[in-house]
C-alpha positions as a LaTeX table, in Angstrom:
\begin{tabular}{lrrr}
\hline
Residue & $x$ (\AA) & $y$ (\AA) & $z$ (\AA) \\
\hline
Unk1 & $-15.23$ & 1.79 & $-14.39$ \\
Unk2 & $-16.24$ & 4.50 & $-16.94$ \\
Unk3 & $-14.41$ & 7.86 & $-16.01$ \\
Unk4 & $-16.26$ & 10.69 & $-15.54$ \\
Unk5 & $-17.35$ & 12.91 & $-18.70$ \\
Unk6 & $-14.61$ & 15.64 & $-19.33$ \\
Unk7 & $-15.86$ & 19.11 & $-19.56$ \\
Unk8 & $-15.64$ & 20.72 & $-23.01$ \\
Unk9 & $-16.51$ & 24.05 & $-23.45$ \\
Unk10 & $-16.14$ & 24.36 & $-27.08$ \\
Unk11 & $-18.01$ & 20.90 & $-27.62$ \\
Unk12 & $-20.56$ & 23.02 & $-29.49$ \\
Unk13 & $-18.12$ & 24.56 & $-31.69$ \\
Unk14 & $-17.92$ & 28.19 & $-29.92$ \\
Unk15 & $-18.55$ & 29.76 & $-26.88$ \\
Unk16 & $-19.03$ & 33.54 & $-25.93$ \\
Unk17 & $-17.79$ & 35.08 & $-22.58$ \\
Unk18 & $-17.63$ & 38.74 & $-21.21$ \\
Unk19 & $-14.60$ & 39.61 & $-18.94$ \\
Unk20 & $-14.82$ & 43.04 & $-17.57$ \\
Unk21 & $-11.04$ & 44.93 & $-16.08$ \\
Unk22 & $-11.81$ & 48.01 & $-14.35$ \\
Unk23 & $-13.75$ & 49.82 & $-17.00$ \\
Unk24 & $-13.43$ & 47.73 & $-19.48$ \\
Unk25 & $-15.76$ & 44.92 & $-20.84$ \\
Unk26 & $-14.33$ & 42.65 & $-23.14$ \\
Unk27 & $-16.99$ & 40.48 & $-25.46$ \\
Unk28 & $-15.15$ & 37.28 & $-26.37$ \\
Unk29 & $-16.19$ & 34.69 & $-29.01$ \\
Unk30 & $-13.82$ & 31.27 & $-29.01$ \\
Unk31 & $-13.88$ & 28.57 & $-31.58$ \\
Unk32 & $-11.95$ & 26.02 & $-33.15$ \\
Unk33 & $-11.54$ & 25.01 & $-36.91$ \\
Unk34 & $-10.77$ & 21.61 & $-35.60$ \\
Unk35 & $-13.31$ & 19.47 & $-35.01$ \\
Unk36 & $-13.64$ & 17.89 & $-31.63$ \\
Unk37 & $-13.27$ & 14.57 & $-32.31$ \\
Unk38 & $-10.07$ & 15.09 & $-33.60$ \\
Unk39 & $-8.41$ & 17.27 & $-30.62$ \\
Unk40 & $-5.88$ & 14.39 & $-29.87$ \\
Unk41 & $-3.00$ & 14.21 & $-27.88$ \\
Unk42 & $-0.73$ & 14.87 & $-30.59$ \\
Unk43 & $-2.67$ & 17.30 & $-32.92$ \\
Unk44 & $-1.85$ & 20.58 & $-33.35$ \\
Unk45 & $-5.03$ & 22.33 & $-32.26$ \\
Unk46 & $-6.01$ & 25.94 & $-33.35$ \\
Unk47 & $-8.37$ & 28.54 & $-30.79$ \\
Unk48 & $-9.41$ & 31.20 & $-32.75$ \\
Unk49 & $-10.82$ & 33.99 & $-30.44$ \\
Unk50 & $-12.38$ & 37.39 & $-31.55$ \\
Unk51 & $-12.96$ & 40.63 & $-28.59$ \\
Unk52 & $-14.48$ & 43.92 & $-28.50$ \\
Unk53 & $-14.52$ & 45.88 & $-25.54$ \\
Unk54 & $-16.83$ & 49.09 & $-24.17$ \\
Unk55 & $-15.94$ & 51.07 & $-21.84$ \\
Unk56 & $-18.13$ & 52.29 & $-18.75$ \\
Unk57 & $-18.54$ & 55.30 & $-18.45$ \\
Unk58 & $-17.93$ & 55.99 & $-22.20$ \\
Unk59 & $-16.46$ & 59.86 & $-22.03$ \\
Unk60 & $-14.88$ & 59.00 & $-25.55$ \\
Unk61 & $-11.67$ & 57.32 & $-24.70$ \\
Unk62 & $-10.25$ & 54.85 & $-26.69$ \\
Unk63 & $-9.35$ & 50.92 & $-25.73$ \\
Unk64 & $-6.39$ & 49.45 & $-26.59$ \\
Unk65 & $-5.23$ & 45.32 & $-26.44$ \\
Unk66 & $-1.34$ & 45.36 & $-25.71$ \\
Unk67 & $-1.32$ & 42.07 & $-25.75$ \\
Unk68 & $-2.97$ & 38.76 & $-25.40$ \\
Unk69 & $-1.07$ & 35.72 & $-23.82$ \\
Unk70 & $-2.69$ & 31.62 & $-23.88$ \\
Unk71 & $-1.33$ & 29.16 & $-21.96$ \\
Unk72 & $-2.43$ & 25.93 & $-21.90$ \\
Unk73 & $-2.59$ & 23.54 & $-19.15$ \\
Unk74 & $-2.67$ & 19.67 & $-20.24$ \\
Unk75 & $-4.16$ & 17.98 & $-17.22$ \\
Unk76 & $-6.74$ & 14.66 & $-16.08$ \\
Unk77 & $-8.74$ & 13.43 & $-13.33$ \\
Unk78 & $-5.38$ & 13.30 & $-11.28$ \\
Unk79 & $-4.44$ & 16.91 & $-11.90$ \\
Unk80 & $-2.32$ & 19.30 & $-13.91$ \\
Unk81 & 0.24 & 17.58 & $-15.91$ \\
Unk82 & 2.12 & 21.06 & $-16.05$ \\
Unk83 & 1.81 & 24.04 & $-18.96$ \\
Unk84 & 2.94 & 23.94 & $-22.49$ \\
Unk85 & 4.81 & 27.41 & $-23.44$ \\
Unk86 & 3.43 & 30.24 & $-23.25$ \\
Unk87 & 1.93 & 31.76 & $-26.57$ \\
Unk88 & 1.43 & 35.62 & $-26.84$ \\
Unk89 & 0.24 & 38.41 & $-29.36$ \\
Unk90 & 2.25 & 41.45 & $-28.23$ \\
Unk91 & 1.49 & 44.54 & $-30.35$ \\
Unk92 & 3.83 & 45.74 & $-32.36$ \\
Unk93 & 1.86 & 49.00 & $-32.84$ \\
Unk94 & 1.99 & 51.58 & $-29.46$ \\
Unk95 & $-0.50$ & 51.80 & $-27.74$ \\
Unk96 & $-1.61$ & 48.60 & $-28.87$ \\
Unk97 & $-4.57$ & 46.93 & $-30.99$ \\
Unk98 & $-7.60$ & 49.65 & $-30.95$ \\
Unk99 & $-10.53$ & 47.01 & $-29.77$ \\
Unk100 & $-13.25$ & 49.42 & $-28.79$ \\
Unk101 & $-16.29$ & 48.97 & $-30.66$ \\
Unk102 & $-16.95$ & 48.78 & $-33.60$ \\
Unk103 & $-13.21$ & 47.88 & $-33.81$ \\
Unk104 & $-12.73$ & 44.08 & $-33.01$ \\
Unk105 & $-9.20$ & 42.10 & $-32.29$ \\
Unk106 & $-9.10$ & 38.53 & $-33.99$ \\
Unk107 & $-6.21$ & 35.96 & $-33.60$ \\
Unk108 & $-5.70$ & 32.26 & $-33.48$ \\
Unk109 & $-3.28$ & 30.41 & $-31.29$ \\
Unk110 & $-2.54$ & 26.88 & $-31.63$ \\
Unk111 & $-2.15$ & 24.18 & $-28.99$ \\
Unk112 & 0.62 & 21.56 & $-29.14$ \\
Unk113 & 1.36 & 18.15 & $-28.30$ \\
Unk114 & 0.04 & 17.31 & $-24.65$ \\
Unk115 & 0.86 & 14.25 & $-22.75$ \\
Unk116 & $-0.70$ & 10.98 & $-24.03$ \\
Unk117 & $-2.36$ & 10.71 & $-20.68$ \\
Unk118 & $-3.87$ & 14.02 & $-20.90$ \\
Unk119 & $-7.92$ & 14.10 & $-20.88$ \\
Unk120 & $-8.21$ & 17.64 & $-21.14$ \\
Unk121 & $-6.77$ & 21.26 & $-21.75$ \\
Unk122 & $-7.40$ & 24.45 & $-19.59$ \\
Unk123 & $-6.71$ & 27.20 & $-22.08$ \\
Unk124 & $-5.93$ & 30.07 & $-19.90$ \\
Unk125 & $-5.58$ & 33.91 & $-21.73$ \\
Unk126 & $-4.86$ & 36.73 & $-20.41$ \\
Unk127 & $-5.80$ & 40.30 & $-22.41$ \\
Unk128 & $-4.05$ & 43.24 & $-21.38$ \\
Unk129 & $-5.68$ & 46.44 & $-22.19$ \\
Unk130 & $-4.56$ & 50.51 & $-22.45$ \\
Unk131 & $-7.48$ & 52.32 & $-21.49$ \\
Unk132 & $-6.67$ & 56.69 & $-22.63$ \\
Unk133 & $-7.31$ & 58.12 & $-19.29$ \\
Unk134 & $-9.23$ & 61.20 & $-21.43$ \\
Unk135 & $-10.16$ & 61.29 & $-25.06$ \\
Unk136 & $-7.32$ & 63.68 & $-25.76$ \\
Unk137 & $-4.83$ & 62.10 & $-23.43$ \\
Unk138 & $-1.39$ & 60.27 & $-24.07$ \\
Unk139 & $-1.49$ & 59.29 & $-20.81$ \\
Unk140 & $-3.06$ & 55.50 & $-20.23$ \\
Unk141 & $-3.81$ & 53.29 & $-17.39$ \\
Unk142 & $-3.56$ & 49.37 & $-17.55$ \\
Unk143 & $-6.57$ & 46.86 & $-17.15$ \\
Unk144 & $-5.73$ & 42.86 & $-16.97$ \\
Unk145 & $-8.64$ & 40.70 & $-17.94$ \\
Unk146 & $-8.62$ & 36.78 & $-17.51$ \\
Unk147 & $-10.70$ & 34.25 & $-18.84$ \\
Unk148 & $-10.36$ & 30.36 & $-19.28$ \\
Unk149 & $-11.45$ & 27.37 & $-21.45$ \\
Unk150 & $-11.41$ & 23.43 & $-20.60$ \\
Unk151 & $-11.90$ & 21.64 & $-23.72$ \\
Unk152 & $-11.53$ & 17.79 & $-23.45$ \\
Unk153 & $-8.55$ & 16.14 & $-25.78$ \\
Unk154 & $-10.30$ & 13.23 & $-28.03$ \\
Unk155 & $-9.02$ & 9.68 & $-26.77$ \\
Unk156 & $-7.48$ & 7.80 & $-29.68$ \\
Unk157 & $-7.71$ & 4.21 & $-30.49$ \\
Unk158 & $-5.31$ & 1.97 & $-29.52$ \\
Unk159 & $-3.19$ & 1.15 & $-32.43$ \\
Unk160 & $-3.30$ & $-2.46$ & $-33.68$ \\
\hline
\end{tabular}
């Protein structure tokens, strides 16, 4: 019996999403430098991921990325085979990252050894935005976006 095909949503190279948080609209752009084919189970695997946000309405005020956690979920046709640690971009900078455009936030986070019996990954990143409540103000109010990528881990040949 041939299992079913394994969603990949990077199995053209990149994808593009738009997350929205309150006010905030966050234009995302994912890709990998590794090629599919060679996602295995024990392959370190890179996500590169680029956003820039608006705001709506735009009065002026500025859009900040705190931070930016991945987390990725090995899993197969039987379910989740349980998350690897957490990885996070926490900004050393206060507020945080400006990201409203034109400014843009790029990073890459890298995916580590899943379970041999793993088909697939669910990449799951969260953005945490500061969003100045005026254009003048010090004062800022917190917007969580989420957003989430399945992209299927290559099966390797049996050695021999």
């Amino acid at each position: 019996m041939v299992p079913p095909p394994v969603p990949n949503d990077l199995s053209s190279g990149s994808t593009e999403r738009q997350v929205t948080a309150g006010a905030v609209t966050a234009s995302l752009n994912y890709w990998s430098d590794l090629s599919m084919d060679r996602w295995s189970a024990s392959a370190l695997k890179p996500v590169s991921l680029s956003l820039v946000t608006t705001v709506s309405p735009d009065d002026g005020q500025r859009v900040y990325l705190q931070k930016a956690t991945m987390i990725a979920v090995p899993g197969n046709a039987e379910g989740d085979l349980g998350p690897l640690e957490p990885s996070a971009d926490q900004s050393a900078t206060n507020p945080g990252y400006l990201v409203l455009s034109p400014y843009s936030y790029s990073q890459t986070f890298y995916v580590g050894e899943v379970p041999p019996d793993a088909t697939f990954v669910t990449l799951r990143f969260t953005y945490d935005f500061l969003v100045q409540t005026t254009p003048t103000s010090s004062e800022y109010a917190k917007q969580t976006a989420s957003d989430s990528l399945t992209v299927a881990i290559a099966a390797q040949e049996p050695a021999g």
